[in-house]
ROPA-458621 format. One record per residue (C-alpha): residue number from 1; residue in three letters; chain; y, x, z. Coordinates in Angstrom, 2 decimals, m for minus. Last residue first. Layout:
BEGIN
ZAKOL,NUM,ALA,A,Y,X,Z
...
//
This chain:
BEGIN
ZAKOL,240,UNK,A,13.36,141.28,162.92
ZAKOL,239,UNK,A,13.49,139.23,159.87
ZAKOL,238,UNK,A,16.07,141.68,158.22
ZAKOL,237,UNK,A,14.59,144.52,159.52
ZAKOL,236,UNK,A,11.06,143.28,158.38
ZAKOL,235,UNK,A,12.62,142.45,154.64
ZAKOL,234,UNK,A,14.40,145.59,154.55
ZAKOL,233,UNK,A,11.13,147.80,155.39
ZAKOL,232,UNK,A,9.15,145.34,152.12
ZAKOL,231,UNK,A,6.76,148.67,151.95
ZAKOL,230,UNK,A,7.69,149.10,148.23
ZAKOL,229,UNK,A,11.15,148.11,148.88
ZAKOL,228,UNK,A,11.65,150.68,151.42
ZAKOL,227,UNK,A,10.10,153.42,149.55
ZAKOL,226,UNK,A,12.48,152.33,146.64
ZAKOL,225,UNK,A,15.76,152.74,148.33
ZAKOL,224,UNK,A,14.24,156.07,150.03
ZAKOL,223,UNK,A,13.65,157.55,146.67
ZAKOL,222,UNK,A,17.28,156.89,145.52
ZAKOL,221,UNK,A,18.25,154.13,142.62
ZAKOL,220,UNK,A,20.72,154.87,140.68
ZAKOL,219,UNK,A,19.92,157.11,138.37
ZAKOL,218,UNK,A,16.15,155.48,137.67
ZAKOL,217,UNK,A,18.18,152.58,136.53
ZAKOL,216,UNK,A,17.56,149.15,138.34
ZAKOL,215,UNK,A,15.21,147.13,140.46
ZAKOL,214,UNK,A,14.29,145.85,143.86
ZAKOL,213,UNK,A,12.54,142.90,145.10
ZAKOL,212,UNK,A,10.28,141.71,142.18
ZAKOL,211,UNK,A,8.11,139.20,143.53
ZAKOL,210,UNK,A,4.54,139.10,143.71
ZAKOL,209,UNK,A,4.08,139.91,147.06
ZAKOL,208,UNK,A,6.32,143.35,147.25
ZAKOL,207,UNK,A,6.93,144.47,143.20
ZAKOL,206,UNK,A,9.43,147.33,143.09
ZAKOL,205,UNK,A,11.18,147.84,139.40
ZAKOL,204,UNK,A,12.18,151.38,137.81
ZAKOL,203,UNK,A,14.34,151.94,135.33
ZAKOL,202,UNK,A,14.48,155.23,132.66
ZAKOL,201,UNK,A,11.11,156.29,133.83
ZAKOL,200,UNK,A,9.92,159.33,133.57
ZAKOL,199,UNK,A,10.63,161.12,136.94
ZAKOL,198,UNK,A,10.78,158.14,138.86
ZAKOL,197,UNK,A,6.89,157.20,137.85
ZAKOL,196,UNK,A,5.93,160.53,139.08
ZAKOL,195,UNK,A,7.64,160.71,142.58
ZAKOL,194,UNK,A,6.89,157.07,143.35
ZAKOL,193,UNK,A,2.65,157.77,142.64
ZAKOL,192,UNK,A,2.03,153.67,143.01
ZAKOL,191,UNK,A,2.25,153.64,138.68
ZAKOL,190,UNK,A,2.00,150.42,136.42
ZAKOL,189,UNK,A,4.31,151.71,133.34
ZAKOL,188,UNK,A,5.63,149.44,130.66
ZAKOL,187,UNK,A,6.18,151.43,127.77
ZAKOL,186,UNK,A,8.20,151.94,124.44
ZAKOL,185,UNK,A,7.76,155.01,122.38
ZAKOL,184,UNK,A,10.35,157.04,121.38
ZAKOL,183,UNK,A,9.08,160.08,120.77
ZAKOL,182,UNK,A,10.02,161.48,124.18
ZAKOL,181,UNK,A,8.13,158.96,125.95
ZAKOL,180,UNK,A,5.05,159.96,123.87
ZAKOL,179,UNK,A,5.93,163.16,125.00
ZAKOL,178,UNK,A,6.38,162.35,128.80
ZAKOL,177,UNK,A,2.43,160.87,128.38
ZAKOL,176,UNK,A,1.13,163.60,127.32
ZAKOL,175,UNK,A,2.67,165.49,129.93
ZAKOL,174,UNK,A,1.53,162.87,132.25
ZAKOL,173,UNK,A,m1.82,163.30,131.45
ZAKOL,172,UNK,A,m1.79,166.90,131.90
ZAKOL,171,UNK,A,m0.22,166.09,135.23
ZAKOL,170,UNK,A,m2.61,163.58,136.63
ZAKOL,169,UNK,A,m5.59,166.56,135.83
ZAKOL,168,UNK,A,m3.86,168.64,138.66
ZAKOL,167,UNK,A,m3.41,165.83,140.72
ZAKOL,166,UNK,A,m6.90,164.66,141.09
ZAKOL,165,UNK,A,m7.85,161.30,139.13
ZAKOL,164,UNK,A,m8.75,157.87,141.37
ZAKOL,163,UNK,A,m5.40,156.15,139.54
ZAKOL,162,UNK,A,m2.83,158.40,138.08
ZAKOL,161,UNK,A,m2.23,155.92,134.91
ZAKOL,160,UNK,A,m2.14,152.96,137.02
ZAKOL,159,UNK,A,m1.77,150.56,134.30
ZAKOL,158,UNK,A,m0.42,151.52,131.24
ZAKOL,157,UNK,A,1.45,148.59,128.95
ZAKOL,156,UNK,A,2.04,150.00,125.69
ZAKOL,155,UNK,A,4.96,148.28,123.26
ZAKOL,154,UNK,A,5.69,148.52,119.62
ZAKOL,153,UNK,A,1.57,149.48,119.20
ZAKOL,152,UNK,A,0.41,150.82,116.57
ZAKOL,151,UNK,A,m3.50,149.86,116.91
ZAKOL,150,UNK,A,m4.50,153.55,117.62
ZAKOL,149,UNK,A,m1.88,153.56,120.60
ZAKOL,148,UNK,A,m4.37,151.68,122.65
ZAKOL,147,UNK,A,m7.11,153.88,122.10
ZAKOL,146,UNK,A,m5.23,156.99,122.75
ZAKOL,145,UNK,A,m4.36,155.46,126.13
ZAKOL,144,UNK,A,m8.55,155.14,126.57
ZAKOL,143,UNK,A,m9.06,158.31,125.55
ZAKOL,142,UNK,A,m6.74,160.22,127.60
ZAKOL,141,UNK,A,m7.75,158.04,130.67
ZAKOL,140,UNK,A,m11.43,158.86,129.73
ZAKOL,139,UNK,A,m10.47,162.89,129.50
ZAKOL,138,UNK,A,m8.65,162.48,133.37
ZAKOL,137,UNK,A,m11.65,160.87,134.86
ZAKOL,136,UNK,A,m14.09,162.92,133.68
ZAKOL,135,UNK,A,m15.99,162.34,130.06
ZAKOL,134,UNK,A,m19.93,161.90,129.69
ZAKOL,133,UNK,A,m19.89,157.60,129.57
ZAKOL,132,UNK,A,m17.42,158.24,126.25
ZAKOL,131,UNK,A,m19.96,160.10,124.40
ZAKOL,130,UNK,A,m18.76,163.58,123.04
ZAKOL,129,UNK,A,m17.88,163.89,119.35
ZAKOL,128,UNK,A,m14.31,164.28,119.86
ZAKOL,127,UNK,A,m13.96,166.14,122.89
ZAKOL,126,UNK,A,m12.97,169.22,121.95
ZAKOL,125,UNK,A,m9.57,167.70,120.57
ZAKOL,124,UNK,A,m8.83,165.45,123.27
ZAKOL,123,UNK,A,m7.12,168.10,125.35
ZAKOL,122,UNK,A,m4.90,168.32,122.54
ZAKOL,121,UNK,A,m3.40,164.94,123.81
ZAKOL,120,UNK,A,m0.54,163.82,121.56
ZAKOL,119,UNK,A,m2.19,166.24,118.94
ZAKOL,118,UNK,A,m5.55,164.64,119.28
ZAKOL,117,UNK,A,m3.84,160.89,118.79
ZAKOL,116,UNK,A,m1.83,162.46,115.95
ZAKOL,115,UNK,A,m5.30,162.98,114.13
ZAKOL,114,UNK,A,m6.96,160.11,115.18
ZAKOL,113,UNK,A,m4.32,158.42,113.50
ZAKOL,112,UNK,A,m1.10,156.74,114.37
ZAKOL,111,UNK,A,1.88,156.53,112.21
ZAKOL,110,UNK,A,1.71,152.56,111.63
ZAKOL,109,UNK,A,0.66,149.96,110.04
ZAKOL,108,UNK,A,m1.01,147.31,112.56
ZAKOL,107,UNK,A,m4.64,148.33,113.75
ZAKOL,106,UNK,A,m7.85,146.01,113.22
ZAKOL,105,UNK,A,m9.92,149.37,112.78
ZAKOL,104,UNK,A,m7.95,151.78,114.37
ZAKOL,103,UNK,A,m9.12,150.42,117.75
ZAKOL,102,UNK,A,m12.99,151.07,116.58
ZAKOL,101,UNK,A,m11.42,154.33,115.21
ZAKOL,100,UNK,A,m10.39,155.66,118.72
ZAKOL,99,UNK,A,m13.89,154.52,120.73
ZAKOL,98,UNK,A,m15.65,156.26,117.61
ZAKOL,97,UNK,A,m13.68,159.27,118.25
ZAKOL,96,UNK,A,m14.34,159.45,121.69
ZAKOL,95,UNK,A,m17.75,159.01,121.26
ZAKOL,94,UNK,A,m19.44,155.51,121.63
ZAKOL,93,UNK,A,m22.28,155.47,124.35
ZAKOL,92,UNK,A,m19.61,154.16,127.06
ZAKOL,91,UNK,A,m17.22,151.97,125.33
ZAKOL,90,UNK,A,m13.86,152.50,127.14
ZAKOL,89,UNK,A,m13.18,150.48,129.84
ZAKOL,88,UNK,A,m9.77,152.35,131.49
ZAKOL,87,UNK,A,m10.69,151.59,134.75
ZAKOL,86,UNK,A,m7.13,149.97,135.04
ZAKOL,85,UNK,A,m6.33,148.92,132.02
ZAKOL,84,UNK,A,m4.69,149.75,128.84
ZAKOL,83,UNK,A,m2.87,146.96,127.23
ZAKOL,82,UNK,A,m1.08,147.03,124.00
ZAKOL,81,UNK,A,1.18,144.67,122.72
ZAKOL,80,UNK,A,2.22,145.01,118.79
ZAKOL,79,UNK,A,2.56,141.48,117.49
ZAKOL,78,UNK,A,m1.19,141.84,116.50
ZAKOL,77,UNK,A,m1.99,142.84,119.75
ZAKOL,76,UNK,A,m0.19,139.89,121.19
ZAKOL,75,UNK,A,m2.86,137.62,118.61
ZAKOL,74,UNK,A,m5.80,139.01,120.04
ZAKOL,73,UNK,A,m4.39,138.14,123.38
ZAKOL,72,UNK,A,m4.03,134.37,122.68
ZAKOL,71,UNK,A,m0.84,132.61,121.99
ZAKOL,70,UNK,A,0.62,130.68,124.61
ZAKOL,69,UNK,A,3.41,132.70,126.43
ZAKOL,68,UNK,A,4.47,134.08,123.18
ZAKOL,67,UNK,A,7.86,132.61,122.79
ZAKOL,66,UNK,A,9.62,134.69,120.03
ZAKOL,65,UNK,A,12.86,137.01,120.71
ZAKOL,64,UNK,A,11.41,140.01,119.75
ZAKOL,63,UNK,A,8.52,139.42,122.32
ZAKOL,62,UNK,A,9.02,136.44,124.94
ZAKOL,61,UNK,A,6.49,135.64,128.02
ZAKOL,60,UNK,A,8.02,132.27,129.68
ZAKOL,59,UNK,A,7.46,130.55,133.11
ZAKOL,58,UNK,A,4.91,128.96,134.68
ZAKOL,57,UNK,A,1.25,128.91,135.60
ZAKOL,56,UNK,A,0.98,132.32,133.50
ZAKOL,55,UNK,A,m2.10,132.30,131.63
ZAKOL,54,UNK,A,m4.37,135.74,132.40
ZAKOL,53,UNK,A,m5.30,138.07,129.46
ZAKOL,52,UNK,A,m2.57,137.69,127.05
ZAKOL,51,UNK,A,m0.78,141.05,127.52
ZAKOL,50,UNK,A,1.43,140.03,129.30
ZAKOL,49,UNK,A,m0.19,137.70,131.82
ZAKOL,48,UNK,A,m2.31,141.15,132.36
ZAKOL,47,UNK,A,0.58,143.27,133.06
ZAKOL,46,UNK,A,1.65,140.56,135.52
ZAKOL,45,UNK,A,m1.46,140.17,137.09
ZAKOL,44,UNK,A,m1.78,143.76,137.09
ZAKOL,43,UNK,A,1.41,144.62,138.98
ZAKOL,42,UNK,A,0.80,141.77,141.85
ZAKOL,41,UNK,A,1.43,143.52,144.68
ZAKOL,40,UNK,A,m1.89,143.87,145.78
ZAKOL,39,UNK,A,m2.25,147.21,146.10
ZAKOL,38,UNK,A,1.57,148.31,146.45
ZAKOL,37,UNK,A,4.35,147.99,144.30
ZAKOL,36,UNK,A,6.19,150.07,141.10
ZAKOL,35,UNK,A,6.39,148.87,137.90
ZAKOL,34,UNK,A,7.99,152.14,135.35
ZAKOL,33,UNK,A,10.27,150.84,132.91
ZAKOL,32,UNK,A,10.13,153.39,129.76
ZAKOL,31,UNK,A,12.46,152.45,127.22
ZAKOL,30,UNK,A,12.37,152.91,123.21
ZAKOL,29,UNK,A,13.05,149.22,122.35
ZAKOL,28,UNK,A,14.35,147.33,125.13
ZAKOL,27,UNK,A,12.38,145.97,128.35
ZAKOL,26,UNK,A,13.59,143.22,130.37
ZAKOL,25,UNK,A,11.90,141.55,133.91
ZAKOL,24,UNK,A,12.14,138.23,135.40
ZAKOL,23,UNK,A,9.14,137.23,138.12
ZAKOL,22,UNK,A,9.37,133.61,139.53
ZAKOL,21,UNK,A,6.14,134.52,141.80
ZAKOL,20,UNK,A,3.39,136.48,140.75
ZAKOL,19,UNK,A,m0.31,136.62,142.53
ZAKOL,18,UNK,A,0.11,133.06,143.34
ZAKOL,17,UNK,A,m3.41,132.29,145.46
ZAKOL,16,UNK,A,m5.05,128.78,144.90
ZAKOL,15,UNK,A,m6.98,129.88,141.77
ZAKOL,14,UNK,A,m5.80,133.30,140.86
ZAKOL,13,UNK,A,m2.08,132.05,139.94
ZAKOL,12,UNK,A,1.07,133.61,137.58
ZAKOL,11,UNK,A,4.01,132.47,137.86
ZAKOL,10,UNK,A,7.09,134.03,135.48
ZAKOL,9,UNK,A,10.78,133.32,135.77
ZAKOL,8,UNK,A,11.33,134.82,132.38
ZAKOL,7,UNK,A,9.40,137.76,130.79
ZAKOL,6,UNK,A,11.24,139.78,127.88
ZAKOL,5,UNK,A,10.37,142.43,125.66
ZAKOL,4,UNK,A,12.22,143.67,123.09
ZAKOL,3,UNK,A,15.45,143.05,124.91
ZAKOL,2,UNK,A,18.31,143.69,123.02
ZAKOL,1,UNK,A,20.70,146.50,124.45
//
């Protein structure tokens, strides 16, 4: 399968500190790879270098088989690279439709409307005309991933979808979610909840200090396989 989205060898550096270090990861049309890691791991970063929003020290970014690592981020989400971040920064005294249509508004063609935004996430649909800053957790999360997918994108990069939100309102976000999956749609998941991220993920990757030190298909891989990874267990035994 072709990679749609490819990063080679990729550094990535707050100041002195590498957050990322010699990262390689694929993604093909129509998968979901889910990032797994810790705090600290250095998911972000490399969601952010992505995306456009932190220059890789080394390395290449390539989408559709085009070197991107240098153009800016307004120019990724023209390609069709969506970010949505952590804290999901919506604009507070916008409603929820005016956060939608201010994405809409520099958009790529595409099937997305406010209209199949709402039926993606029906809980959205009472919501419309209510200000952004008045929303729980789990409504702003919905918002802010209906946002993204305003501008068309060919690939969404979610990070930490389950973040600071109570379980019950994690899983009407991941239903959403597993029927955007179901569509089609291609995505880059940032996720520490193991059990959720290997349920709709077709690979998974485990970030430990900025590497990547475990990946493959969700089938193959066990839970304990990636607990161990994500708490770097093989690398103490090893050491030990």
């Amino acid at each position: 399968m072709t990679a749609l989205l490819a990063v080679e060898e990729l550094d990535v550096r707050h100041g002195l500190l590498q957050a990322v270090r010699q990262v390689s990861l694929e993604l093909a049309e129509g998968e979901t790879l889910a990032l797994v890691g810790a705090n600290g791991a250095g998911k972000t970063t490399l969601l952010r270098a992505i995306a456009g929003a932190h220059r890789p020290a080394g390395g290449r970014i390539v989408f559709e088989g085009s070197d991107i690592t240098s153009r800016q981020a307004h120019r990724r989400a023209k390609l069709g690279i969506a970010l949505v971040p952590e804290g999901r920064r919506l604009f507070p005294d916008l409603t929820v439709e005016e956060n939608l249509r201010v994405a809409g508004a520099a958009r790529r063609s595409g099937p997305w409307t406010v209209a199949e935004v709402v039926r993606a996430f029906p809980l959205l649909e009472p919501l419309l005309h209510k200000r952004a800053a008045s929303l729980s957790g789990g409504e702003q999360q919905a918002t802010a991933i209906g946002r993204a997918l305003m501008t068309n994108p060919r690939v969404l990069l979610l990070d930490e979808v389950s973040l600071g939100l109570a379980p019950i309102v994690v899983d009407g976000v991941y239903r959403s979610l597993t029927r955007l999956i179901e569509g089609g749609a291609t995505i880059l998941l940032v996720e520490q909840d193991l059990a959720r991220a290997m349920r709709v993920a077709d690979r998974v990757a485990c970030m430990l200090e900025g590497r990547v030190v475990l990946e493959g298909a969700r089938g193959e891989l066990t839970r304990e396989q990636v607990t161990e990874a994500y708490f770097g267990l093989r690398r103490r035994e090893a050491t030990a």
